[in-house]
C-alpha positions in Angstrom: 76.4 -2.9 85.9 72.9 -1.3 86.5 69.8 -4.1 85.2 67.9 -2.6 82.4 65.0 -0.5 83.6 62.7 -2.9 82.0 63.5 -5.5 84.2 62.9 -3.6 87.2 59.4 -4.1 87.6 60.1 -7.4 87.5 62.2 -7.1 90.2 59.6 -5.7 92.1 57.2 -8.0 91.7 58.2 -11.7 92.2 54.9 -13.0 91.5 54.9 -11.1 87.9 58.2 -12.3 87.3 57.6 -16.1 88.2 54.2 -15.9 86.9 54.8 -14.7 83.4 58.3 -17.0 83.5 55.7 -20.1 83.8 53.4 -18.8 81.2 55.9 -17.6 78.6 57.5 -21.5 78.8 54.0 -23.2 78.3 53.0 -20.9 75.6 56.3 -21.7 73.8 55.9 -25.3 73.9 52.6 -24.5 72.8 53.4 -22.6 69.9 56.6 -25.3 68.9 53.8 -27.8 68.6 52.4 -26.2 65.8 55.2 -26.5 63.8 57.6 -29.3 65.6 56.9 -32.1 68.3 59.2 -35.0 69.0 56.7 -37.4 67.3 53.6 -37.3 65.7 50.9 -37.9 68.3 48.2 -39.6 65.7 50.9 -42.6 65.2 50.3 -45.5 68.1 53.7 -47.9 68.5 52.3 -50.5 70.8 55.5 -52.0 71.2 56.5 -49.1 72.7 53.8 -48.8 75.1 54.5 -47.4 78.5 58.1 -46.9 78.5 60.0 -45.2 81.5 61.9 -41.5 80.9 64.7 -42.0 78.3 67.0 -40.2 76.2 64.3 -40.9 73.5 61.2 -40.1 75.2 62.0 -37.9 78.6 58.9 -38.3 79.6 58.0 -42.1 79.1 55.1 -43.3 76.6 51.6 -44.0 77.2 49.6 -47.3 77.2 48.9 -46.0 73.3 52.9 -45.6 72.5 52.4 -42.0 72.1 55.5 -39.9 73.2 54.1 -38.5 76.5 56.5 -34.9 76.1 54.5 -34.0 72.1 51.1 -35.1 74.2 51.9 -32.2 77.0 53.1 -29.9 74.2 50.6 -30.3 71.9 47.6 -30.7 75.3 49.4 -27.0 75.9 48.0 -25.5 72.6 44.8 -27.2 72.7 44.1 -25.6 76.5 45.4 -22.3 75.8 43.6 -22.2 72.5 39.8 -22.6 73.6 41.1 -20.8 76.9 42.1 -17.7 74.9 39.0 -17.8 72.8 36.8 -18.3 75.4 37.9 -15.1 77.6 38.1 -13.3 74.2 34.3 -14.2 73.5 34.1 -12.9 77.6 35.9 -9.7 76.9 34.7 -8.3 73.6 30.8 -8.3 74.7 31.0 -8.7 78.4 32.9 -5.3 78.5 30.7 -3.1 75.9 27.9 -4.6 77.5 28.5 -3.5 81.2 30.1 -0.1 79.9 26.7 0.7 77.9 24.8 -0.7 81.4 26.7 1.8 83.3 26.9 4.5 80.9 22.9 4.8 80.3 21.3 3.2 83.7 18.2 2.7 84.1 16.1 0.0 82.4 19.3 -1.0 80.6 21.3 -1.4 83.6 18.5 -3.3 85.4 18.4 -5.9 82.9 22.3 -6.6 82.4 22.3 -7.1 86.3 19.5 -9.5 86.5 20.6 -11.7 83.1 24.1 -11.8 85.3 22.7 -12.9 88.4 20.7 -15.6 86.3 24.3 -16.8 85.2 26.3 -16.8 87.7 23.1 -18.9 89.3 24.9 -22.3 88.7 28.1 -22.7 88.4 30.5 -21.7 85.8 31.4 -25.8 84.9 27.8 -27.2 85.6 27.0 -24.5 82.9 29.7 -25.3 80.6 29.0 -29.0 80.8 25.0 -28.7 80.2 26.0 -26.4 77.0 28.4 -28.6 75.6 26.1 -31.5 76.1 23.4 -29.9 74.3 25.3 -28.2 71.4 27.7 -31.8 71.4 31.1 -32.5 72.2 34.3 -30.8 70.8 36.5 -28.2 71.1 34.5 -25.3 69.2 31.6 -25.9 71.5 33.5 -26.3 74.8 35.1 -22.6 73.9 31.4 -21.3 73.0 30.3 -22.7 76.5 33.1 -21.0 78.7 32.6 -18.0 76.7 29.2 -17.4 77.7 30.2 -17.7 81.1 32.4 -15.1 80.9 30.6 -12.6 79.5 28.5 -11.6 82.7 32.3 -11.9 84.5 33.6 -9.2 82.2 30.1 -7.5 82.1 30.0 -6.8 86.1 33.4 -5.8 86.2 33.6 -3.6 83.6 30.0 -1.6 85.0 31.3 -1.5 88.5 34.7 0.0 87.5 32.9 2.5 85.4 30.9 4.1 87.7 33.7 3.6 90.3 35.6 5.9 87.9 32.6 8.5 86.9 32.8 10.0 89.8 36.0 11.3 89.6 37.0 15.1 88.3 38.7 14.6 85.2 35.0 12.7 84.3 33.6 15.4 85.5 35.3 18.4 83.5 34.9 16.1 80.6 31.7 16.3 81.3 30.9 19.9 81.6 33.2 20.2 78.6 30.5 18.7 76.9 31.3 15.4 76.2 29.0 12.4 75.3 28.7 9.9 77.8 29.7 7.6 74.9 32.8 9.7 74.0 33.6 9.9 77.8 33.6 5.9 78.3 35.7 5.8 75.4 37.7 8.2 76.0 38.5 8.3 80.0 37.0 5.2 81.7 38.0 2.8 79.6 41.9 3.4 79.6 41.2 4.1 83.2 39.9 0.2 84.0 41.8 -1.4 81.3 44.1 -2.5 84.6 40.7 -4.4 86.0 40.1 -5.9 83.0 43.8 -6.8 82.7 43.7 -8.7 85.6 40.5 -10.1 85.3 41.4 -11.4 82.4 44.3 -13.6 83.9 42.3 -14.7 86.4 39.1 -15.8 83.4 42.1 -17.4 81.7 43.5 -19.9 84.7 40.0 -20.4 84.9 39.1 -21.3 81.2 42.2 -23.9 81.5 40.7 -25.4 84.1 37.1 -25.5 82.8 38.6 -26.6 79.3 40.4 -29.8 81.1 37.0 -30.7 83.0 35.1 -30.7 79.8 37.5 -33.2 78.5 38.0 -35.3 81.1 34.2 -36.3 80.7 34.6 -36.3 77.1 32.7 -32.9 76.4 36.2 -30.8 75.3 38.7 -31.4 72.7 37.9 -34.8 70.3 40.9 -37.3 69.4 43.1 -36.9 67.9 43.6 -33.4 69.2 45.5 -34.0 72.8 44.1 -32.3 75.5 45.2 -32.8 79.5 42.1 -33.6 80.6 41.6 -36.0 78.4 45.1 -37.3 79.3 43.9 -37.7 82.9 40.5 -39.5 82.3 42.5 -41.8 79.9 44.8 -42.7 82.5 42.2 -43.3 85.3 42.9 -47.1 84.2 46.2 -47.3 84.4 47.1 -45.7 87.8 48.2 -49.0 89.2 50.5 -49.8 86.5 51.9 -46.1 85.7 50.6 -43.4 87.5 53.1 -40.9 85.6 50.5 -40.9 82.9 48.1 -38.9 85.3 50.7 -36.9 86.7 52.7 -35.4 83.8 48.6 -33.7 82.7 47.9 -33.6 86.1 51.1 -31.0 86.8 51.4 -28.9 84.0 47.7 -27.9 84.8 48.8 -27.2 88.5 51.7 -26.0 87.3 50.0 -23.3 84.7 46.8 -22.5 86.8 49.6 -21.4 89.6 51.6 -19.4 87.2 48.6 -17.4 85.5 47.9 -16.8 89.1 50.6 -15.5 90.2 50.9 -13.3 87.0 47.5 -11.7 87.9 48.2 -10.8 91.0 51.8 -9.3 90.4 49.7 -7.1 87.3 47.4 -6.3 90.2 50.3 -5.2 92.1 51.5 -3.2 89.7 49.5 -1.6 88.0 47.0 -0.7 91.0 48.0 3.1 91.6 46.8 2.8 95.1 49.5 0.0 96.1 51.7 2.3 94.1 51.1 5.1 95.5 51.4 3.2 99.5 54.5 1.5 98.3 56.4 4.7 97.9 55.2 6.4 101.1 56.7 3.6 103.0 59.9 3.2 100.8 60.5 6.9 101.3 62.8 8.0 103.9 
């Protein structure tokens, strides 16, 4: 029996598939933990401190008595939280902003460039870290200061697909049609680089993730009792000796997620790019 032709994209694509296979599973555990985790991660149990994997706790305890598995899950919510937020904040004024830059020019366009080069100056987690420690530690702030990084991210690519795309002829007849540029961005660039900002996106996010688990690992991010994997990893900088499995259960399913928004990004790349479509079926055709 023939797949269903939704599916065959996927097919196509490994990355895409594997990718968004990855990301689907640690969103659902994220979103379970809103409603459900094995147990309550604001209880300690210090007789049940640092247990091994068990029917009971799959994953071991910490040095706490926390269940390690409703730490991941609820660590998972709390990292794509402020990550989503974050490239959301990135997206909805990064991309007006470098549309209007590329749409009017001049004076306008000058300035966005040169506020971007001053942020992308120092890097993105130095940034986030001397934001968070002015404005004080916790979740809210931490999404605030990888927002604002994001925002010149979006902002360049957005301009630089725009005027990458104004050139072309249905701009053009738009155009002499008698179109507002305003109406024309709307209208025809923006669908036409939504695929850039698609992708860019993914990429912002792995990266947000990241940034989010550095901020709490030097106790900048998410505050207890909210979980957070990288506070998971600086709290069990003292107990690798003893049981290293509490750094390496964080430690993986930030690998692990980081790899699979990464791979999603660049199977969206893949296909939605109508260049590598469009070279795909000359050398598939007979």
């Amino acid at each position: 029996m023939a797949a269903p032709s939704f599916l065959h994209p996927l097919r196509q694509h490994r990355a895409l598939a594997i990718g968004g296979a990855i990301v689907a599973l640690v969103t659902a555990a994220a979103a379970l933990s809103l409603v459900w985790t094995p147990y309550p991660i604001d209880v300690l149990s210090v007789a049940d401190r640092l247990q091994g994997p068990s029917l009971a706790h799959p994953f071991g305890t910490d040095h706490y008595g926390r269940d390690m598995l409703s730490m991941l899950m609820v660590g998972a919510r709390t990292s794509i939280a402020v990550a989503l937020l974050a490239v959301g904040i990135g997206a909805l004024i990064g991309v007006p902003l470098g549309l209007l830059a590329a749409a009017r020019g001049g004076w306008l366009d000058e300035a966005v460039m040169r506020l971007n080069d001053l942020v992308f100056a120092f890097p993105a987690l130095l940034s986030a870290v001397m934001i968070t420690a002015i404005l004080g530690p916790g979740a809210v702030n931490a999404v605030l200061a990888i927002g604002i990084f994001n925002i010149p991210v979006f902002a360049r690519v957005a301009r630089g697909g725009a005027l990458a795309t104004g050139s072309r002829e249905f701009v053009l007849a738009a155009r002499v049609s008698g179109k507002g540029q305003l109406r024309i961005t709307a209208e025809h660039i923006l669908p036409n680089i939504a695929n850039l900002l698609i992708v860019q996106g993914t990429i912002q996010f792995s990266l947000g993730i990241l940034a989010e688990a550095g901020l709490s690992y030097v106790g900048l991010g998410a505050q207890p009792p909210l979980a957070s994997w990288g506070r998971m990893l600086n709290e069990a900088q003292t107990m690798m000796m003893m049981a290293p499995s509490l750094a390496l259960y964080p430690g993986l399913a930030i690998v692990i997620t980081v790899l699979g928004l990464n791979l999603m990004g660049d199977g969206l790349r893949d296909a939605l790019d109508p260049r590598l479509k469009r070279r795909r079926a000359r050398e598939t055709a007979p």
